[in-house]
C-alpha positions as CSV (number, residue, x, y, z in Angstrom):
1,X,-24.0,-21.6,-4.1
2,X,-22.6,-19.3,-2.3
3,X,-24.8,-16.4,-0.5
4,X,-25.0,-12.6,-1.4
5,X,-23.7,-11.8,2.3
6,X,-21.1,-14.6,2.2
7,X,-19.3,-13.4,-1.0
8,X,-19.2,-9.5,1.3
9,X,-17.9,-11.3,3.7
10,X,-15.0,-12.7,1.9
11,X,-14.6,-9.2,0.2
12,X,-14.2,-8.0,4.1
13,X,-12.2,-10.8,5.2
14,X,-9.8,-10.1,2.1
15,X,-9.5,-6.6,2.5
16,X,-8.6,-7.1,6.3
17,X,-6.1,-9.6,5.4
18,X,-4.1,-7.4,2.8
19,X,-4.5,-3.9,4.2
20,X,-5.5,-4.7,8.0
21,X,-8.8,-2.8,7.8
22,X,-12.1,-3.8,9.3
23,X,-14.6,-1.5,7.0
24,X,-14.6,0.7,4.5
25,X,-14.7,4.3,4.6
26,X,-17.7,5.4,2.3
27,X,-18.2,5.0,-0.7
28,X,-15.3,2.8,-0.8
29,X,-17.0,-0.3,-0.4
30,X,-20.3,0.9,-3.1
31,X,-16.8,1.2,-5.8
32,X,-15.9,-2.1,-4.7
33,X,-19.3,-3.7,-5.1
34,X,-19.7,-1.7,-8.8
35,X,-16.4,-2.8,-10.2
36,X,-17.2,-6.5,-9.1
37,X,-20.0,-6.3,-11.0
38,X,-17.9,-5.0,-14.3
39,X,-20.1,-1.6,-14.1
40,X,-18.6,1.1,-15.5
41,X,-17.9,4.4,-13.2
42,X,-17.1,7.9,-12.3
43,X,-15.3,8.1,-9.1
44,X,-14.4,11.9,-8.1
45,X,-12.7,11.8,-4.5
46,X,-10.5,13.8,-3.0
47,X,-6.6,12.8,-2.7
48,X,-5.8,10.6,0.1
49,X,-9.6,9.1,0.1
50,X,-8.1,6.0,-0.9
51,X,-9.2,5.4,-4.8
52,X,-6.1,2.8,-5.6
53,X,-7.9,0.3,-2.6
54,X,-11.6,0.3,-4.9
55,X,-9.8,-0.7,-8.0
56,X,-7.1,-2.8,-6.6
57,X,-9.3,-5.0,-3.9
58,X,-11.7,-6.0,-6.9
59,X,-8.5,-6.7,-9.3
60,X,-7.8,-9.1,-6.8
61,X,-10.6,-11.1,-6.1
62,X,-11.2,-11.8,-9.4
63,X,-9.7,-14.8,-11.8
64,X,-8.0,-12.3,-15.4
65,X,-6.3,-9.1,-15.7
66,X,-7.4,-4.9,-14.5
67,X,-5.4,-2.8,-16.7
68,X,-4.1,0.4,-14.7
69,X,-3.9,3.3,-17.3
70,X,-1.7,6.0,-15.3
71,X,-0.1,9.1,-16.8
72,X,3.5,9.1,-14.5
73,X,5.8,6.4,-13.9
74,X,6.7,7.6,-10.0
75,X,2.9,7.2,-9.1
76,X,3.1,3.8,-10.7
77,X,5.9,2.5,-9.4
78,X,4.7,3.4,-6.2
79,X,1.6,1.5,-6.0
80,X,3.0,-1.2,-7.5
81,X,6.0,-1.5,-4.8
82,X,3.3,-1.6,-2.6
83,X,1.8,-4.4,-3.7
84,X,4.7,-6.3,-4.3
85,X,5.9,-5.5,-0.5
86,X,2.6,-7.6,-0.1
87,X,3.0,-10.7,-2.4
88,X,0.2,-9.7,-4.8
89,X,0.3,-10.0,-8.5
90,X,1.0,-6.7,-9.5
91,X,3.2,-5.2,-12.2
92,X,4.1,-2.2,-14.4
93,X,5.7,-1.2,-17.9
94,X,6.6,1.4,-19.1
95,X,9.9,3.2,-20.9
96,X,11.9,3.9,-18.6
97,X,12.4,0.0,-17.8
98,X,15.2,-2.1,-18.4
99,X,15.1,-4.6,-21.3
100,X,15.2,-7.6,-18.8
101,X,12.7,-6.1,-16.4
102,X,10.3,-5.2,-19.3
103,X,10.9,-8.6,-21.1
104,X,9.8,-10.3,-17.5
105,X,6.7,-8.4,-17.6
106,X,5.3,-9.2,-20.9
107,X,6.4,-12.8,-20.0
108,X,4.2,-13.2,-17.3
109,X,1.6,-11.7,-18.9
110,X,1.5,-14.0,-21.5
111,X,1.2,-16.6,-18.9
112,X,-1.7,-15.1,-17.4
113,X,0.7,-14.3,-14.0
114,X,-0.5,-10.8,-13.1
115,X,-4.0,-9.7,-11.5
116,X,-2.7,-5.7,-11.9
117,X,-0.8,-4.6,-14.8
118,X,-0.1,-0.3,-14.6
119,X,1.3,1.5,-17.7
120,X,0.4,4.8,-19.5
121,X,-1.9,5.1,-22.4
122,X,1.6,5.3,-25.1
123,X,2.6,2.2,-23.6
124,X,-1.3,0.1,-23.2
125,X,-1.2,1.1,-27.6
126,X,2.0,-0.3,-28.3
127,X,2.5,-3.2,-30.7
128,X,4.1,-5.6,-28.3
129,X,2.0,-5.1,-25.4
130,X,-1.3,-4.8,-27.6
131,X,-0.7,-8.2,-29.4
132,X,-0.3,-9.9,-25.4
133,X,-3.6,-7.6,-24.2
134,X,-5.7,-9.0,-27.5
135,X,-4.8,-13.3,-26.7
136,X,-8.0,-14.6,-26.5
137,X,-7.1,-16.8,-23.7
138,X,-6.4,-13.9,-21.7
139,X,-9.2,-13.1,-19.4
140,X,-9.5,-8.9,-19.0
141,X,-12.0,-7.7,-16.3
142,X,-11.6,-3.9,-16.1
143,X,-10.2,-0.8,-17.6
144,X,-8.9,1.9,-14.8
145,X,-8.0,5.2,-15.9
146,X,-6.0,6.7,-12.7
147,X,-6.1,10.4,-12.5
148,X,-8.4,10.5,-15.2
149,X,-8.5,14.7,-15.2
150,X,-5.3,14.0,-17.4
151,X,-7.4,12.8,-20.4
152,X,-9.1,16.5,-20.1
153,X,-6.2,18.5,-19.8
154,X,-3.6,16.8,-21.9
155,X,-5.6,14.7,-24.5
156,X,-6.4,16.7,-27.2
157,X,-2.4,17.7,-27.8
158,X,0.2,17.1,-24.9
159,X,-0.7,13.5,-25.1
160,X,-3.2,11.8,-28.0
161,X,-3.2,8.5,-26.7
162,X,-5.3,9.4,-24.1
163,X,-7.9,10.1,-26.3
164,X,-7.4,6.9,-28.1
165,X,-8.8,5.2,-24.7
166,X,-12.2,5.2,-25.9
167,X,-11.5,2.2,-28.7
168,X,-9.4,0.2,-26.4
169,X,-12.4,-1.9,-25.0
170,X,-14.2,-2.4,-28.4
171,X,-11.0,-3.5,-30.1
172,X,-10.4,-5.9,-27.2
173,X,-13.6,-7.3,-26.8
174,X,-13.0,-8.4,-30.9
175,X,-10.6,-11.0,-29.8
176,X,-12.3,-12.3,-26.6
177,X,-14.8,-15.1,-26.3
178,X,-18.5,-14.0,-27.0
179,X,-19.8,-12.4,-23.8
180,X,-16.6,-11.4,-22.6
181,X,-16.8,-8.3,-20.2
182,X,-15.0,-5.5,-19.7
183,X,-15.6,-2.3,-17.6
184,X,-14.4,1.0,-17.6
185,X,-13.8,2.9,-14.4
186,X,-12.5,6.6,-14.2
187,X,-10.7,8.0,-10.9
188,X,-10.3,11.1,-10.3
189,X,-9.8,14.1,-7.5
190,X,-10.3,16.4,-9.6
191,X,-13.4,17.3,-12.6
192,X,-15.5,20.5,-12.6
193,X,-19.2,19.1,-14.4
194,X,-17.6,19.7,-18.1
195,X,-14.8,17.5,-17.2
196,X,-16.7,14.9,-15.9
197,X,-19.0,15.1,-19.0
198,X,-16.0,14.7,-21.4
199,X,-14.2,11.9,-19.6
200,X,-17.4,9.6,-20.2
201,X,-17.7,10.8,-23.5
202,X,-14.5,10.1,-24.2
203,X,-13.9,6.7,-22.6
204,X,-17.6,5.6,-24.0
205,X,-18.6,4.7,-20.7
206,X,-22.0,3.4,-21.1
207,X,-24.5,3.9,-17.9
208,X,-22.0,4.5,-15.6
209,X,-22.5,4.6,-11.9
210,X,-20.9,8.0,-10.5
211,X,-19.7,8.5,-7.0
212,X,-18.8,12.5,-6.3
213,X,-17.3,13.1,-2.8
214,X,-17.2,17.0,-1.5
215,X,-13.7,17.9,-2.3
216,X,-13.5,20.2,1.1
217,X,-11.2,19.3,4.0
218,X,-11.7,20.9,7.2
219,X,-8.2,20.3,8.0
220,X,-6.9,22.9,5.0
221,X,-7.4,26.5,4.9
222,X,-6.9,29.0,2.1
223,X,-5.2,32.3,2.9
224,X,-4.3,35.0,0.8
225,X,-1.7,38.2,1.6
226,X,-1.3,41.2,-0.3
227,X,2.6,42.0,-0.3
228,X,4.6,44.3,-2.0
229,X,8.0,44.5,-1.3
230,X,10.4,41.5,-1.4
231,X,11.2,41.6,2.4
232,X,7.0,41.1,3.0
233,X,7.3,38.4,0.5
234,X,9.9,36.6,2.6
Protein backbone atom coordinates (compact mmCIF):
# COMPACT_ATOMS: atom_id res chain seq x y z
CA UNK A 1 0.00 0.00 0.00
CA UNK A 2 1.17 2.83 -1.05
CA UNK A 3 2.70 5.60 1.47
CA UNK A 4 1.25 9.01 2.55
CA UNK A 5 4.54 10.79 1.09
CA UNK A 6 4.53 8.57 -2.04
CA UNK A 7 0.98 9.34 -3.14
CA UNK A 8 2.45 13.58 -2.71
CA UNK A 9 4.96 12.58 -4.58
CA UNK A 10 3.06 11.44 -7.54
CA UNK A 11 0.74 14.51 -6.95
CA UNK A 12 4.29 16.56 -7.51
CA UNK A 13 5.50 14.46 -10.19
CA UNK A 14 2.04 14.96 -12.05
CA UNK A 15 1.81 18.49 -11.65
CA UNK A 16 5.47 18.88 -13.00
CA UNK A 17 4.70 16.76 -15.87
CA UNK A 18 1.44 18.72 -17.11
CA UNK A 19 2.28 22.34 -16.11
CA UNK A 20 6.23 22.10 -15.70
CA UNK A 21 6.20 23.31 -12.05
CA UNK A 22 8.31 22.01 -9.22
CA UNK A 23 6.03 23.38 -6.09
CA UNK A 24 3.21 24.95 -5.32
CA UNK A 25 2.65 28.40 -4.53
CA UNK A 26 0.67 28.48 -1.11
CA UNK A 27 -2.12 27.36 -0.40
CA UNK A 28 -2.21 25.74 -3.69
CA UNK A 29 -1.08 22.52 -2.74
CA UNK A 30 -3.44 22.54 0.95
CA UNK A 31 -6.61 23.00 -2.09
CA UNK A 32 -5.09 20.13 -3.77
CA UNK A 33 -4.74 17.89 -0.70
CA UNK A 34 -8.61 19.06 0.51
CA UNK A 35 -10.24 18.32 -2.84
CA UNK A 36 -8.40 14.80 -2.91
CA UNK A 37 -9.92 14.12 -0.03
CA UNK A 38 -13.71 15.09 -1.40
CA UNK A 39 -13.80 17.99 1.39
CA UNK A 40 -15.80 20.56 0.67
CA UNK A 41 -14.26 24.28 0.42
CA UNK A 42 -14.11 27.97 0.32
CA UNK A 43 -11.33 29.22 -1.74
CA UNK A 44 -11.11 33.22 -1.93
CA UNK A 45 -7.86 34.17 -4.00
CA UNK A 46 -7.05 36.77 -5.79
CA UNK A 47 -7.08 36.64 -9.85
CA UNK A 48 -4.08 35.20 -11.40
CA UNK A 49 -3.27 33.09 -8.06
CA UNK A 50 -3.88 30.11 -9.99
CA UNK A 51 -7.48 28.59 -8.66
CA UNK A 52 -8.29 26.52 -12.13
CA UNK A 53 -4.66 24.35 -11.27
CA UNK A 54 -6.36 23.25 -7.36
CA UNK A 55 -9.40 22.01 -8.99
CA UNK A 56 -8.12 20.78 -12.27
CA UNK A 57 -4.73 18.76 -10.87
CA UNK A 58 -7.19 16.77 -8.40
CA UNK A 59 -9.85 16.18 -11.42
CA UNK A 60 -7.05 14.56 -12.89
CA UNK A 61 -5.62 12.21 -10.60
CA UNK A 62 -8.68 10.74 -9.88
CA UNK A 63 -10.72 7.70 -11.69
CA UNK A 64 -14.80 9.68 -12.42
CA UNK A 65 -15.93 12.97 -13.43
CA UNK A 66 -15.36 17.05 -11.61
CA UNK A 67 -18.20 19.02 -12.90
CA UNK A 68 -16.98 22.69 -13.63
CA UNK A 69 -20.05 25.06 -13.02
CA UNK A 70 -18.87 28.45 -14.81
CA UNK A 71 -21.11 31.42 -15.56
CA UNK A 72 -19.33 32.58 -19.27
CA UNK A 73 -18.63 30.50 -22.15
CA UNK A 74 -15.17 32.58 -23.10
CA UNK A 75 -13.67 31.69 -19.62
CA UNK A 76 -14.69 28.10 -20.37
CA UNK A 77 -13.55 27.67 -23.52
CA UNK A 78 -10.41 28.96 -22.48
CA UNK A 79 -9.50 26.62 -19.89
CA UNK A 80 -10.69 24.01 -21.67
CA UNK A 81 -8.35 24.77 -24.90
CA UNK A 82 -5.84 24.60 -22.56
CA UNK A 83 -6.21 21.38 -21.52
CA UNK A 84 -6.92 20.04 -24.67
CA UNK A 85 -3.44 21.75 -26.05
CA UNK A 86 -2.29 19.24 -23.37
CA UNK A 87 -4.01 15.89 -24.11
CA UNK A 88 -6.12 15.76 -20.97
CA UNK A 89 -9.67 14.78 -20.71
CA UNK A 90 -11.39 17.88 -20.60
CA UNK A 91 -14.60 19.18 -22.23
CA UNK A 92 -17.37 21.84 -22.21
CA UNK A 93 -21.21 22.35 -23.15
CA UNK A 94 -22.92 24.79 -23.45
CA UNK A 95 -25.49 26.81 -26.02
CA UNK A 96 -23.65 28.27 -28.08
CA UNK A 97 -22.22 24.81 -29.48
CA UNK A 98 -22.83 23.13 -32.60
CA UNK A 99 -25.15 20.12 -32.70
CA UNK A 100 -22.27 17.81 -33.70
CA UNK A 101 -19.78 19.31 -31.14
CA UNK A 102 -22.47 19.09 -28.40
CA UNK A 103 -23.72 15.59 -29.44
CA UNK A 104 -19.73 14.52 -29.16
CA UNK A 105 -19.72 15.67 -25.73
CA UNK A 106 -22.60 14.06 -24.19
CA UNK A 107 -21.32 10.96 -26.10
CA UNK A 108 -18.28 10.72 -24.31
CA UNK A 109 -19.67 11.31 -21.34
CA UNK A 110 -21.87 8.60 -21.40
CA UNK A 111 -18.80 6.50 -21.97
CA UNK A 112 -17.19 7.71 -18.96
CA UNK A 113 -14.30 9.62 -21.44
CA UNK A 114 -13.95 12.90 -19.64
CA UNK A 115 -12.10 13.68 -16.19
CA UNK A 116 -13.36 17.65 -16.59
CA UNK A 117 -16.69 18.56 -17.90
CA UNK A 118 -17.25 22.82 -17.77
CA UNK A 119 -20.87 24.23 -18.35
CA UNK A 120 -23.08 26.81 -16.62
CA UNK A 121 -25.59 26.07 -14.02
CA UNK A 122 -28.71 26.41 -17.09
CA UNK A 123 -26.86 23.92 -18.93
CA UNK A 124 -25.58 21.24 -15.57
CA UNK A 125 -30.01 21.34 -15.03
CA UNK A 126 -30.98 20.46 -18.39
CA UNK A 127 -32.88 17.30 -19.19
CA UNK A 128 -30.29 15.76 -21.51
CA UNK A 129 -27.30 16.44 -19.67
CA UNK A 130 -28.96 15.66 -16.19
CA UNK A 131 -30.22 12.11 -17.27
CA UNK A 132 -26.12 11.40 -18.46
CA UNK A 133 -24.86 13.20 -14.85
CA UNK A 134 -27.50 10.78 -12.74
CA UNK A 135 -26.16 7.04 -14.65
CA UNK A 136 -25.21 5.22 -11.78
CA UNK A 137 -22.29 3.82 -13.38
CA UNK A 138 -20.96 7.14 -13.71
CA UNK A 139 -18.49 7.88 -11.02
CA UNK A 140 -18.75 11.97 -9.95
CA UNK A 141 -15.99 13.13 -7.53
CA UNK A 142 -16.52 16.90 -7.11
CA UNK A 143 -18.68 19.85 -7.69
CA UNK A 144 -16.62 23.29 -8.71
CA UNK A 145 -18.41 26.41 -8.78
CA UNK A 146 -15.89 28.86 -10.72
CA UNK A 147 -16.29 32.44 -9.85
CA UNK A 148 -18.59 31.57 -7.33
CA UNK A 149 -19.31 35.57 -6.38
CA UNK A 150 -21.83 35.11 -9.41
CA UNK A 151 -24.20 32.90 -7.25
CA UNK A 152 -24.40 36.20 -4.87
CA UNK A 153 -24.79 38.74 -7.33
CA UNK A 154 -26.99 37.17 -9.97
CA UNK A 155 -28.86 34.27 -8.25
CA UNK A 156 -31.67 35.46 -6.76
CA UNK A 157 -32.99 37.06 -10.37
CA UNK A 158 -30.48 37.50 -13.33
CA UNK A 159 -29.92 33.93 -13.20
CA UNK A 160 -32.08 31.17 -10.84
CA UNK A 161 -30.21 28.28 -11.62
CA UNK A 162 -27.50 29.32 -9.69
CA UNK A 163 -29.41 29.03 -6.77
CA UNK A 164 -30.72 25.70 -7.69
CA UNK A 165 -26.92 24.48 -7.10
CA UNK A 166 -27.61 23.58 -3.60
CA UNK A 167 -29.91 20.32 -4.63
CA UNK A 168 -27.56 19.18 -7.32
CA UNK A 169 -25.41 16.95 -5.05
CA UNK A 170 -28.41 15.44 -3.02
CA UNK A 171 -30.28 14.63 -6.17
CA UNK A 172 -27.10 13.01 -7.59
CA UNK A 173 -26.04 11.12 -4.76
CA UNK A 174 -29.89 9.36 -5.21
CA UNK A 175 -28.71 7.52 -8.16
CA UNK A 176 -25.13 6.59 -7.12
CA UNK A 177 -24.07 3.54 -5.34
CA UNK A 178 -24.37 3.74 -1.38
CA UNK A 179 -21.40 5.69 -0.15
CA UNK A 180 -20.85 7.50 -3.11
CA UNK A 181 -19.01 10.87 -2.55
CA UNK A 182 -19.22 14.01 -3.76
CA UNK A 183 -17.68 17.44 -2.72
CA UNK A 184 -18.47 20.85 -3.22
CA UNK A 185 -15.77 23.44 -3.73
CA UNK A 186 -16.40 27.20 -4.21
CA UNK A 187 -13.69 29.57 -6.09
CA UNK A 188 -13.67 32.78 -5.88
CA UNK A 189 -11.58 36.27 -6.04
CA UNK A 190 -13.90 37.97 -4.84
CA UNK A 191 -16.59 37.70 -1.33
CA UNK A 192 -16.81 40.37 1.38
CA UNK A 193 -17.83 38.01 4.94
CA UNK A 194 -21.78 38.11 3.82
CA UNK A 195 -20.93 36.65 0.58
CA UNK A 196 -18.89 34.08 1.78
CA UNK A 197 -21.67 33.24 4.36
CA UNK A 198 -24.30 32.90 1.58
CA UNK A 199 -22.31 30.96 -0.94
CA UNK A 200 -22.04 28.05 1.80
CA UNK A 201 -25.48 28.42 2.62
CA UNK A 202 -26.47 28.24 -0.57
CA UNK A 203 -24.41 25.41 -1.95
CA UNK A 204 -25.02 23.41 1.50
CA UNK A 205 -21.51 23.01 1.95
CA UNK A 206 -21.17 20.99 4.97
CA UNK A 207 -17.87 21.72 7.20
CA UNK A 208 -16.04 23.18 4.74
CA UNK A 209 -12.40 23.93 4.82
CA UNK A 210 -11.83 27.78 3.84
CA UNK A 211 -8.75 29.21 2.43
CA UNK A 212 -8.87 33.31 2.28
CA UNK A 213 -5.76 34.91 0.59
CA UNK A 214 -5.18 38.91 1.24
CA UNK A 215 -6.63 40.31 -1.92
CA UNK A 216 -3.75 43.19 -1.98
CA UNK A 217 -1.09 43.39 -4.73
CA UNK A 218 1.87 45.42 -4.22
CA UNK A 219 2.20 45.71 -7.83
CA UNK A 220 -1.38 47.85 -8.20
CA UNK A 221 -1.99 51.17 -7.03
CA UNK A 222 -5.23 53.11 -6.73
CA UNK A 223 -5.29 56.75 -7.73
CA UNK A 224 -7.97 59.12 -7.80
CA UNK A 225 -8.05 62.79 -9.73
CA UNK A 226 -10.53 65.41 -9.35
CA UNK A 227 -11.20 66.85 -12.97
CA UNK A 228 -13.58 69.14 -14.20
CA UNK A 229 -13.39 70.14 -17.59
CA UNK A 230 -13.32 67.58 -20.53
CA UNK A 231 -9.70 68.69 -21.67
CA UNK A 232 -8.44 67.52 -17.78
CA UNK A 233 -10.47 64.42 -18.37
CA UNK A 234 -8.45 63.63 -21.47
Amino acid sequence: MPTQTTAWDTVLATFKRIWGYENFRSPQGEIVQCLLAQQDALIIMPTGGGKSICFQLPALLQSGLTLVVSPLVALMENQVEELRQRQLPAALLHSEMSRTDYKRTLWALERHQLRLLYLSPETLLSAAVWERLRQPSLKINGLILDEAHCLVQWGDTFRPAYYRLGAVRSALLESKPAGSRIAIAAFTATADPQAQQTIQQILKLEHPQIFRLNPYRANLHLGVQTVWTPQQRR
